[in-house]
Each structure stands twice: as structure tokens, then as C-alpha cells.
C-alpha positions as CSV (number, residue, x, y, z in Angstrom):
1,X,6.7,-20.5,7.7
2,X,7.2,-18.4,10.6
3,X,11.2,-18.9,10.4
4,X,10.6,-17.4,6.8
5,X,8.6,-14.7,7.6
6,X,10.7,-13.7,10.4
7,X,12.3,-10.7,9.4
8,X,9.3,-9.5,6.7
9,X,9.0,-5.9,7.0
10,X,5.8,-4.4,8.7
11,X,3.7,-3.9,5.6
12,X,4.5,-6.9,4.5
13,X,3.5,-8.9,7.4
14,X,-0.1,-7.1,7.3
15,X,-0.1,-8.6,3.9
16,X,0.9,-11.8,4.3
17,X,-1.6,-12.4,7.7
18,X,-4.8,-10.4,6.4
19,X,-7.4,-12.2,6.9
20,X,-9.6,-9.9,5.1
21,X,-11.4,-11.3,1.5
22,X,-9.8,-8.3,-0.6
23,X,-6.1,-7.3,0.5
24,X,-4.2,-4.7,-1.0
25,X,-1.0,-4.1,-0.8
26,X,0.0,-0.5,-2.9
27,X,3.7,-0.2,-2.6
28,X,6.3,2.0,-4.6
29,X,9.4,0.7,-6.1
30,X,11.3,-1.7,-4.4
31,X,8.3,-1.9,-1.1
32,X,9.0,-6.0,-1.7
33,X,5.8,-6.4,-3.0
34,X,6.7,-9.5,-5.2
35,X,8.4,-10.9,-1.8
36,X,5.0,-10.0,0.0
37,X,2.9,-12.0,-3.0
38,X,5.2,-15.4,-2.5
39,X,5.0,-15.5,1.4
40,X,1.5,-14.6,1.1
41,X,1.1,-17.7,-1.5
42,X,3.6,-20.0,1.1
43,X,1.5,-19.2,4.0
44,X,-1.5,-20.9,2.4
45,X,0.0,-23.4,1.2
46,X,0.8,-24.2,4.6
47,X,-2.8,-24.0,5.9
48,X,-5.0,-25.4,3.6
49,X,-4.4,-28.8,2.6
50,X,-4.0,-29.7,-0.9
51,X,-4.2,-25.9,-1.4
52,X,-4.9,-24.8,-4.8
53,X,-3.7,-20.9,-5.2
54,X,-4.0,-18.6,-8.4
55,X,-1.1,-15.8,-9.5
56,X,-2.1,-13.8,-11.8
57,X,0.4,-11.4,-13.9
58,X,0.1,-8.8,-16.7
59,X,1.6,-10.7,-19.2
60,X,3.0,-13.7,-19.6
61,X,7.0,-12.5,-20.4
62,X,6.3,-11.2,-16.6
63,X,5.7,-14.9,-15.0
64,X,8.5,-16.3,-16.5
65,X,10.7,-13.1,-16.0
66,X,9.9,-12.6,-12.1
67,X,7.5,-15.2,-10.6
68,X,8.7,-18.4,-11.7
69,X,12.4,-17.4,-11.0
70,X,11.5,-15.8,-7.4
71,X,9.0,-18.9,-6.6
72,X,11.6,-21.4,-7.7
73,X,14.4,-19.4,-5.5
74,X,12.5,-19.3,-2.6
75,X,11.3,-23.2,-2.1
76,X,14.8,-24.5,-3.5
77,X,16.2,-22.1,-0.5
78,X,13.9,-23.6,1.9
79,X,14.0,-27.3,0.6
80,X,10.6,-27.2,-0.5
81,X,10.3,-30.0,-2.9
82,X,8.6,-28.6,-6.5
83,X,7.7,-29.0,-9.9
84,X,7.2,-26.2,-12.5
85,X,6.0,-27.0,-15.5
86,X,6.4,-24.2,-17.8
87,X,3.8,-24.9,-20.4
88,X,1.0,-25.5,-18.9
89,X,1.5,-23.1,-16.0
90,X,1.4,-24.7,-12.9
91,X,3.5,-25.2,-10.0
92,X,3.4,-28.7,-8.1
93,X,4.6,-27.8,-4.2
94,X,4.7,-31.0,-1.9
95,X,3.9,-29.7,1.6
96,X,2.9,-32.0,4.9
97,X,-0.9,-31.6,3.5
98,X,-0.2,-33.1,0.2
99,X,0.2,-31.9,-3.1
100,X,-0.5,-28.3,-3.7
101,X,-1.0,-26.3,-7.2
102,X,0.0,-22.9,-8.1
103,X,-1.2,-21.7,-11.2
104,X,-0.1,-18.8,-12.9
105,X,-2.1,-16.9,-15.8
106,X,-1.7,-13.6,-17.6
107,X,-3.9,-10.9,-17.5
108,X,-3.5,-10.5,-20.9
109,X,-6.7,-12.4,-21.9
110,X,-9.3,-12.0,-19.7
111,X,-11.5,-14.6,-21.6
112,X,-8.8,-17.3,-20.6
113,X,-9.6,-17.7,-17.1
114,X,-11.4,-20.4,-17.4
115,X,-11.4,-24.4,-16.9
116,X,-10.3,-24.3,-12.8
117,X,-11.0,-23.4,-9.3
118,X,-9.0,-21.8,-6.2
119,X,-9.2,-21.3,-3.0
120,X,-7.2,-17.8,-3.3
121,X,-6.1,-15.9,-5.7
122,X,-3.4,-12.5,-6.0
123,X,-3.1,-10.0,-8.7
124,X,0.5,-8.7,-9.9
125,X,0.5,-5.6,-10.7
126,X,-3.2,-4.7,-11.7
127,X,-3.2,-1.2,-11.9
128,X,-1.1,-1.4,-15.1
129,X,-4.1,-2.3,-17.2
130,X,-7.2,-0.2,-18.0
131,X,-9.9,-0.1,-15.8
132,X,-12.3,-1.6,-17.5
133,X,-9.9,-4.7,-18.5
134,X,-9.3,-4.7,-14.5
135,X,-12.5,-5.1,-13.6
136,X,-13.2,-7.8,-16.8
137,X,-10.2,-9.5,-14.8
138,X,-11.5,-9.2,-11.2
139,X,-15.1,-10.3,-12.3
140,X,-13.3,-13.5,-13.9
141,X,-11.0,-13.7,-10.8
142,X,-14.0,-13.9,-8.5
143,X,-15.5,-16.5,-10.5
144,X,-12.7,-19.1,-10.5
145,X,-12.2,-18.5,-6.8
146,X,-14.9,-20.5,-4.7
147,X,-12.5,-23.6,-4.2
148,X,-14.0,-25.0,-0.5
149,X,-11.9,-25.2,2.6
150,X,-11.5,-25.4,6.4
151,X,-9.3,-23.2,8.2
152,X,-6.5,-24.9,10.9
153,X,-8.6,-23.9,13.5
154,X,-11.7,-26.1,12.2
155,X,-13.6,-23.1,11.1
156,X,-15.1,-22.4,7.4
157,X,-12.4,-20.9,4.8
158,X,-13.0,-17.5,3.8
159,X,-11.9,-16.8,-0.6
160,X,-9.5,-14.4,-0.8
161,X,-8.5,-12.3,-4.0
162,X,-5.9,-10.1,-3.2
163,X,-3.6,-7.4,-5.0
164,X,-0.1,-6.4,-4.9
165,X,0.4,-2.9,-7.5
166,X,2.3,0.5,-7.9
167,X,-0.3,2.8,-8.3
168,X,-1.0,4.1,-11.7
169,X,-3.4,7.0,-11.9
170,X,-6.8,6.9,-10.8
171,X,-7.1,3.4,-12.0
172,X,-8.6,0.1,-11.1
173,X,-6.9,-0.3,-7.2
174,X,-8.3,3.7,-6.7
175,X,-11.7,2.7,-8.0
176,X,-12.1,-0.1,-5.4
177,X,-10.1,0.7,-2.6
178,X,-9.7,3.9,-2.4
179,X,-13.6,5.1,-3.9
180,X,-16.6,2.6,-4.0
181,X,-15.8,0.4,-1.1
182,X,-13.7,2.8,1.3
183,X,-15.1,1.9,3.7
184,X,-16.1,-1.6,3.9
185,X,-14.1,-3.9,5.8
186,X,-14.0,-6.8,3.4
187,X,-11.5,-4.6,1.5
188,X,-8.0,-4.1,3.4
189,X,-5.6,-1.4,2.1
190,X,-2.2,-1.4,3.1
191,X,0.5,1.1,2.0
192,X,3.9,1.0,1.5
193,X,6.4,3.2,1.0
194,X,9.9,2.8,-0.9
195,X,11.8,4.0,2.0
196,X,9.9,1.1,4.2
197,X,12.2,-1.0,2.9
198,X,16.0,-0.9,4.5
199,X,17.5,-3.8,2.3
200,X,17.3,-1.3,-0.9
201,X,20.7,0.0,-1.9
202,X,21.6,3.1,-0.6
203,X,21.4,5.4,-3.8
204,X,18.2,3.6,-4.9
205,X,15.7,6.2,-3.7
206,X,18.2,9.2,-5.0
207,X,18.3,7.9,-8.2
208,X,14.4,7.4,-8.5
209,X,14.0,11.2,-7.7
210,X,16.6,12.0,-9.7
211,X,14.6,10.7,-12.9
212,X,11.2,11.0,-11.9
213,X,9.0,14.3,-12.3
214,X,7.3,15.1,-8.8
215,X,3.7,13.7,-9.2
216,X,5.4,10.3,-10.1
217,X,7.5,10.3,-7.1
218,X,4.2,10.4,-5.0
219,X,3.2,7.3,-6.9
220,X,6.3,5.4,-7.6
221,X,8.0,5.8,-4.1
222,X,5.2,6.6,-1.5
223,X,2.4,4.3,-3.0
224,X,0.0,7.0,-3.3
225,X,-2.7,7.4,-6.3
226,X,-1.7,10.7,-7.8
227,X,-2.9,11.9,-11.5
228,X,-0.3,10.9,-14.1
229,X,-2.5,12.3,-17.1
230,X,-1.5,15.8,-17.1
231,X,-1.5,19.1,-15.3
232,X,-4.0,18.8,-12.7
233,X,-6.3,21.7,-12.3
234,X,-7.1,22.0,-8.8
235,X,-3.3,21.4,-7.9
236,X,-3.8,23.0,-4.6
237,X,-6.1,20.4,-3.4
238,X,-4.3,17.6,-1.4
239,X,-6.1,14.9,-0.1
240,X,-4.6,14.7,3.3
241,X,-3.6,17.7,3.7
242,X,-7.3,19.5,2.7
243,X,-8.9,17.2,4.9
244,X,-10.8,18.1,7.6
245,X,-13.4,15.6,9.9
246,X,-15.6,18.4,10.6
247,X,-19.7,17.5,9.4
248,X,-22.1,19.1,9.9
249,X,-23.0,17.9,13.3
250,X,-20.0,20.6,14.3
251,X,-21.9,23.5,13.1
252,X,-25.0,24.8,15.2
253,X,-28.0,23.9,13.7
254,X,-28.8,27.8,13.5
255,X,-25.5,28.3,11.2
256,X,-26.5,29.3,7.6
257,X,-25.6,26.7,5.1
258,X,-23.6,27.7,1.9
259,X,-24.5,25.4,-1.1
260,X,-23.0,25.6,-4.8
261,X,-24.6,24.7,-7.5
262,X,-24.0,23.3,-10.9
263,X,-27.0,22.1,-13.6
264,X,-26.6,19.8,-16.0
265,X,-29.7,17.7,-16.9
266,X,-29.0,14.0,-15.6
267,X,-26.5,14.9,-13.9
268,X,-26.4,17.9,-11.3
269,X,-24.2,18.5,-8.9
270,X,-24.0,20.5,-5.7
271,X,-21.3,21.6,-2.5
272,X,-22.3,21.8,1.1
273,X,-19.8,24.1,2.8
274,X,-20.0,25.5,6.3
275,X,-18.0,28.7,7.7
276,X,-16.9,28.7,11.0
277,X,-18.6,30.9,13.6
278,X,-16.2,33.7,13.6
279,X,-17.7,35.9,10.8
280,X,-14.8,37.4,9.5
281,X,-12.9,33.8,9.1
282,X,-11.8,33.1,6.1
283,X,-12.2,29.5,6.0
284,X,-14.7,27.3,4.1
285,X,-15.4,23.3,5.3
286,X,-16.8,21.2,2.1
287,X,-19.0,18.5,4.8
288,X,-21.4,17.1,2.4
289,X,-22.4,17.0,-1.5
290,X,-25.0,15.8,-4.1
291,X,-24.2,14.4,-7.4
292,X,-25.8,12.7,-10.5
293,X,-29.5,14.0,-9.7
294,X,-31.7,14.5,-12.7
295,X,-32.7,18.2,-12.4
296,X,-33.6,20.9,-10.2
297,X,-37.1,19.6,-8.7
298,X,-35.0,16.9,-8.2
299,X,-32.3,18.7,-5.9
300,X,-34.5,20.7,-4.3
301,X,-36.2,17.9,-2.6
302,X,-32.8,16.2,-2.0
303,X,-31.7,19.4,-0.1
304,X,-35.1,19.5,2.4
305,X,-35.2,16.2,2.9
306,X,-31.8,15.8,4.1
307,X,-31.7,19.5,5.7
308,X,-35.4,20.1,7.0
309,X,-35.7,23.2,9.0
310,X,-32.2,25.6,8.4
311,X,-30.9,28.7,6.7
312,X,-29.4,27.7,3.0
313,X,-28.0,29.9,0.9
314,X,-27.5,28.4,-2.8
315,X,-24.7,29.6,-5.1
316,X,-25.8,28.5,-8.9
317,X,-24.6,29.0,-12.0
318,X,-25.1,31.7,-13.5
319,X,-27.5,30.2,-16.6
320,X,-29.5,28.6,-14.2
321,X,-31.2,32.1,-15.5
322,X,-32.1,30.9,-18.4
323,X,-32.5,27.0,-18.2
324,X,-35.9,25.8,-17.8
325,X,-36.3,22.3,-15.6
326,X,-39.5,20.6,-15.0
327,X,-41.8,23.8,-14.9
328,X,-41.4,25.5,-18.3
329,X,-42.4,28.6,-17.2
330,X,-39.4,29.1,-14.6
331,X,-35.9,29.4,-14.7
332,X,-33.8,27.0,-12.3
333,X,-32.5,29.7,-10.1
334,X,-36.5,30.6,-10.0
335,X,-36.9,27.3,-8.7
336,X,-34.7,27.5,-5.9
337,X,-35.9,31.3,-5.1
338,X,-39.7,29.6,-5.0
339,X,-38.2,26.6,-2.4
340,X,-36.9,29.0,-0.1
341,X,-33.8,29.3,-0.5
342,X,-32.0,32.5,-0.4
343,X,-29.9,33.0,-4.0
344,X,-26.4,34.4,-4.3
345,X,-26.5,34.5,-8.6
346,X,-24.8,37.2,-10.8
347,X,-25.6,37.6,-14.2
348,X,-23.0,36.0,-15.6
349,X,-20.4,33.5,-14.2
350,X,-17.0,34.7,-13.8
351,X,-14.3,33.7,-16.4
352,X,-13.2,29.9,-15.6
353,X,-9.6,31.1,-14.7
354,X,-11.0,33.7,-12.0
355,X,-13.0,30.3,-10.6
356,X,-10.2,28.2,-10.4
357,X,-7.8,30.7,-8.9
358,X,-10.3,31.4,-6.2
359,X,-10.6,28.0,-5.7
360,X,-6.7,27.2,-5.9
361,X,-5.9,30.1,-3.7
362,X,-8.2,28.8,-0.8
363,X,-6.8,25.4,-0.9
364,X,-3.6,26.9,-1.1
365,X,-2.1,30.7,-1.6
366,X,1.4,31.8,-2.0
367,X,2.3,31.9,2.2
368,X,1.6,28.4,2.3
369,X,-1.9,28.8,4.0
370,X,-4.8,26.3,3.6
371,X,-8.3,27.9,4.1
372,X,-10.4,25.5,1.8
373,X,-10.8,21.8,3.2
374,X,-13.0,19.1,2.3
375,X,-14.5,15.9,4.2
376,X,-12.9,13.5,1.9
377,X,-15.4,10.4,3.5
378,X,-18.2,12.9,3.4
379,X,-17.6,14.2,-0.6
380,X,-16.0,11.3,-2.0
381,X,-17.0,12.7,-5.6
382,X,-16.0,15.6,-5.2
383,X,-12.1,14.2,-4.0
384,X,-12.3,12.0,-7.0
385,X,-12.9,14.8,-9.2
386,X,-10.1,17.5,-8.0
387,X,-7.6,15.3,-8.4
388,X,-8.5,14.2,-11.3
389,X,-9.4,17.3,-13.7
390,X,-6.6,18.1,-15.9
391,X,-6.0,21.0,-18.4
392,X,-6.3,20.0,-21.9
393,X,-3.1,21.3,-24.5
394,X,-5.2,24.7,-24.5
395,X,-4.6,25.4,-21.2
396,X,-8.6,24.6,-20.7
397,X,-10.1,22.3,-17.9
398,X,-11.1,19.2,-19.6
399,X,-14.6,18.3,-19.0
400,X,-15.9,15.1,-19.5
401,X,-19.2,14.9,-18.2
402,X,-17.6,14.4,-14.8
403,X,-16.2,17.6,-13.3
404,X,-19.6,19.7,-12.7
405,X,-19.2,19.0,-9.1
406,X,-16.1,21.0,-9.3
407,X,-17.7,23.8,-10.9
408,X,-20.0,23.6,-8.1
409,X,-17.4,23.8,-5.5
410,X,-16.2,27.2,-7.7
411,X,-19.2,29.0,-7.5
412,X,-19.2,28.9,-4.1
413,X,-16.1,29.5,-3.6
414,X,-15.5,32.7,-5.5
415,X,-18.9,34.0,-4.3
416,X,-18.2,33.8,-0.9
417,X,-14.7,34.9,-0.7
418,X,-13.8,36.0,-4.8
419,X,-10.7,36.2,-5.8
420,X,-8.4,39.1,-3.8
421,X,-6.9,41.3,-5.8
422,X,-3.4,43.1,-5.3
423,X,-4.3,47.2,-5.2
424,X,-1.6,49.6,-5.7
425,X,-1.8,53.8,-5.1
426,X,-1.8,56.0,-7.8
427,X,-2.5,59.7,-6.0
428,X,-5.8,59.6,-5.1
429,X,-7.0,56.4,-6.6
430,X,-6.6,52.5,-6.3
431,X,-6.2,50.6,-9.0
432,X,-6.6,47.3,-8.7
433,X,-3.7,45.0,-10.8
């Protein structure tokens, strides 16, 4: 094994050794992801006697186009005696621990995976399918996988289900990687990029870029979840690049907090951001947020219970006016006036476009200067979100039920800074274009 694995490239070495329970490997074109998926396979077929190990594909014309082929290459290469048999797809492997099985299933049919058990299982290529047939898939996955074993160190086995995909949108690897468990340990992202890979020909990236619109690049050579469903709204807004670690523990407890606000019934939504201590700064730190809470009661007990004692400033929307809550007799902005909070509300809102360019300028204006940055472990909904709104064919933010955090984010923002305006001189006066 070791002889084999000898000259795997870095990425693909963290795959093959993880010992975490959900590895993924997210690669671009050409990473060696399918090499990373047989070695990982080899290697525990060379621990676990009798090993049992499930490969899992999106469609069946793709296990007998690229893993049978590949499999078969690799143990005829390394006289590893085998037996495929194509029809009831499985894969007999006769290693020093006895036989082992690979079986290989499509994805296709979810309701399939049925009738066997494993002691570790890999995905091909999940993020091609919806998310809700991933996650049919994973759940089934899960349940086939509780095959028993001891480890060659004498210790209990640990089931593994890992993943090797391109990205594809804010799909099923984004979802549980890179959202809901980001930060548990049982779930082990590794990237890798197209250029990670040395053995590719020498025009192969060129030629990528060459046919590929930017966004896709991001996704199809770096390994990186980027929004493939149209023109994103908030296109300023870069996950990495907009980040900041600052939370609120960096701010004196004395420093005014600056909080926009959306309502929606079910559903509101709201942005903590900080200013730095210099007053005339004009930078804005997004260190916390509140999402999905039923209605403004609600939030305003969310708000003092998690910041008792300081200065808040709110920045609703507009028909927060207007909207009545719990207490019929009050308006929602009334609400948060009666709570203590001091209220930074026009009349109206501004138009949507003004928001967004306020919004879009701060995470990014034409100089190339960030001045809007968010705490991407901190507001996790609210990363999700920017990246991916996208304008509908009317040039309109599309809103699903999903983006009122963003709205938030846009009160604030163009209340505390708005959106500058060039001036020119005409004699006396300035006009404003």
C-alpha cells in the first residue's frame, strides 16, 4: 500500500489517511479525485479483514465508464488478484485477510440501496444531484454502513462515508460541509485545486479557462462552492476575502451596537455590526446575527438576553411602521422604541438598487477597497445568503423566503454610511449626479 501511495499528491494523501467518519475531498478538474477514491478503497481493504466497502456513483453508465475500468487497472498493475462481475456489481479482491467485496451502486435510485452492509462507504461525485436526492442518498448510505470491525491496532472500527465531488452550486457537499456541521470534527474537508496536480498536461488548465465563464473557473479548477444559478446580487461579497475574525469581544463593551433589521412573520432576521473606534472610519464588522425568529417580541428578547446592559441602535425596515406584531395597538418599530432601543427608521425604505449598491460598494468600490466584512463562523446565514441571491431575468433580487437577512444587512448599511454620490459644480450650486 505504502509503495502505491508513494508519490499521491498532498491532498490526496489527507484523503486516503483521514481517519475522520465524514471525509471530503472537493477537487476541480483533473485534482485526481477518482485516483484519491481507489487508494482510499485499497487502503481498507488492506486493514480490515474480509473488508466489505461500498462505491457509490451517479449513474450506472459512470461505474462501468470510470470505476470498473480504473479499479481493474490498478489491481492488474499491482498483481492484485480480482473478480468483477459486472451484473451484479460487485468486485471480489483477494488480499492476505481473505476475500474482500466492493460493491458498486448508482445513485440513481435511492430506494435501491438496500439488501447489504459495509464497513465504509465513498460517494462519486454527489454534488451533481439535487439536494434533497443527496441527502435521500446519504440517509440510505448511513444505513447500509454499520458493518463491525477492529482496526490493526486492536482498537474498535470507526464507519466511514466519505465523498469525492466538484462542487456544483450551493449544493449537497455546501450544505454539510461547508454550513450545518462546519465546525464539527467528525466532518473533514479537504480541498484541491486543479493546479495541485503536476501530472496534468501542460495546456490543460489554459484550455479550462479558455471555455469556462469566471464563476465556473472558481468551481471547476479551484474546488470552491461558487453560485452557478445566475448573476449573484451581492457580487462584491467574497467569502475569504470579507472575512474578518473580529466578535464582539474586540469591541469595548461601552461601543454602541448597530443592528439591522428585517420583519417577516415566522421568519425575521437581523445584523449585528460594530464600527471601529475611530469615528470617522468608514468600516463596518457584521460579528453576529439572528434569523428565523417568529416576530418582534420575539427578537427583542433575543437581543437583551444575548446583549444585557449596552448601547443598540436598530436599523428596521421601513414598514415596521405600519406592521402590527403581538401588541395590536403598536407598530414593530414602536416595539423596539418601547424596549429601549434607539431607532434609525425613515419613512420609507430606499429603492432596492440604492440598498444593494450601498451594500456592494462597501464590500467592494471601484479602487478596489473592502470596508464591509463579515464573521463568516459568526453569521453563517448570512454567508449563505449573499452568495447565493441572484437577480431574476428582470434584473430583480429573487426572494424566496430566504434573503430577508440580506435586506437586513442593507438597512444598515445604507443608513449608516448611504450611498456617496458623485457632486459636480455648476456656479454656485452642487448638483449631485
Amino acid at each position: 500500500m505504502g509503495r502505491l501511495v508513494g508519490k499521491a499528491l498532498p491532498h490526496q494523501f489527507d484523503f486516503i489517511h483521514s481517519k475522520a467518519r465524514y471525509p471530503l475531498l472537493l477537487g476541480g478538474y483533473g485534482s485526481g479525485k477518482t485516483e484519491s477514491l481507489v487508494y482510499r478503497v485499497l487502503r481498507f481493504l488492506t486493514e480490515i479483514p474480509r473488508a466489505r466497502i461500498g462505491v457509490y456513483s451517479p449513474t450506472v453508465d459512470l461505474t462501468k465508464r470510470i470505476h470498473y475500468p480504473r479499479f481493474e487497472d490498478i489491481f492488474a498493475n499491482s498483481g492484485i488478484l480480482y473478480k468483477l462481475n459486472k451484473s451484479d456489481g460487485i468486485m471480489e479482491v483477494w488480499m492476505p485477510g481473505g476475500k474482500c467485496e466492493i460493491i458498486f451502486r448508482s445513485m440513481e435510485n435511492p430506494s435501491r440501496i438496500i439488501g447489504y452492509e459495509t464497513h465504509h462507504a465513498i460517494l462519486d461525485e454527489a454534488d451533481v444531484m439535487s439536494l434533497e436526492k443527496a441527502m435521500d442518498v446519504w440517509i440510505k448510505v448511513l444505513a447500509r454502513n454499520r458493518k463491525k470491525f477492529v482496526n490493526p491496532d486492536g482498537s474498535t472500527g470507526i464507519n466511514s462515508v466519505s465523498v469525492v465531488t466538484t462542487p456544483e452550486g450551493f449544493g449537497f457537499t455546501y450544505t454539510m460541509w461547508g454550513k450545518d456541521h462546519i465546525n464539527n470534527p467528525d466532518y473533514h474537508l479537504i480541498r484541491a485545486k486543479s493546479a495541485d496536480n503536476h501530472h496534468l498536461p501542460k495546456d490543460y488548465i489554459s484550455n479550462l479557462r479558455a471555455t469556462y465563464p469566471p464563476q465556473l473557473i472558481d468551481a471547476y479548477l479551484n474546488g470552491e462552492w461558487v453560485n452557478l444559478n445566475g448573476n449573484v446580487v451581492y457580487s462584491g461579497f467574497d467569502r475569504y476575502k470579507s472575512n474578518t475574525n473580529l466578535t464582539m469581544k474586540d469591541f469595548p463593551r461601552s461601543q454602541m451596537l448597530h443592528i439591522g433589521m428585517d420583519f417577516n412573520v415566522g421568519r425575521m432576521s437581523a445584523v449585528v455590526g460594530m464600527k471601529p473606534p475611530e469615528q470617522d472610519a468608514r468600516r463596518l464588522y457584521c460579528v453576529s446575527e439572528f434569523h428565523n425568529l417568529d416576530d418582534t417580541p420575539a427578537m427583542i428578547e433575543a437581543i437583551h438576553a444575548r446583549y444585557p446592559d449596552r448601547m443598540i441602535t436598530i436599523y428596521p425596515d421601513a414598514s415596521g411602521r405600519s406592521r402590527k406584531s403581538m401588541d395590536a395597538s403598536k407598530s414593530d418599530i414602536k416595539l423596539l422604541r418601547d424596549a429601549g432601543f434607539r431607532i434609525n427608521a425613515p419613512r420609507k425604505n430606499p429603492p432596492v438598487r440604492e440598498r444593494v449598491l450601498s451594500t456592494n460598494t462597501l464590500f467592494l468600490n471601484g479602487e478596489g477597497e473592502r470596508s464591509l466584512f463579515v464573521n463568516t463562523n459568526e453569521c453563517p446565514e448570512l454567508t449563505m445568503q449573499l452568495e447565493r441571491q441572484v437577480y431574476d431575468d428582470n434584473g430583480v433580487p429573487v426572494k424566496d423566503g430566504l434573503e430577508d437577512i440580506n435586506d437586513a444587512l442593507g438597512y444598515l448599511c445604507n443608513r449608516v454610511f448611504g450611498l456617496a454620490k458623485p457632486t459636480t459644480t455648476i456656479g454656485k450650486m452642487r448638483v449631485g449626479i
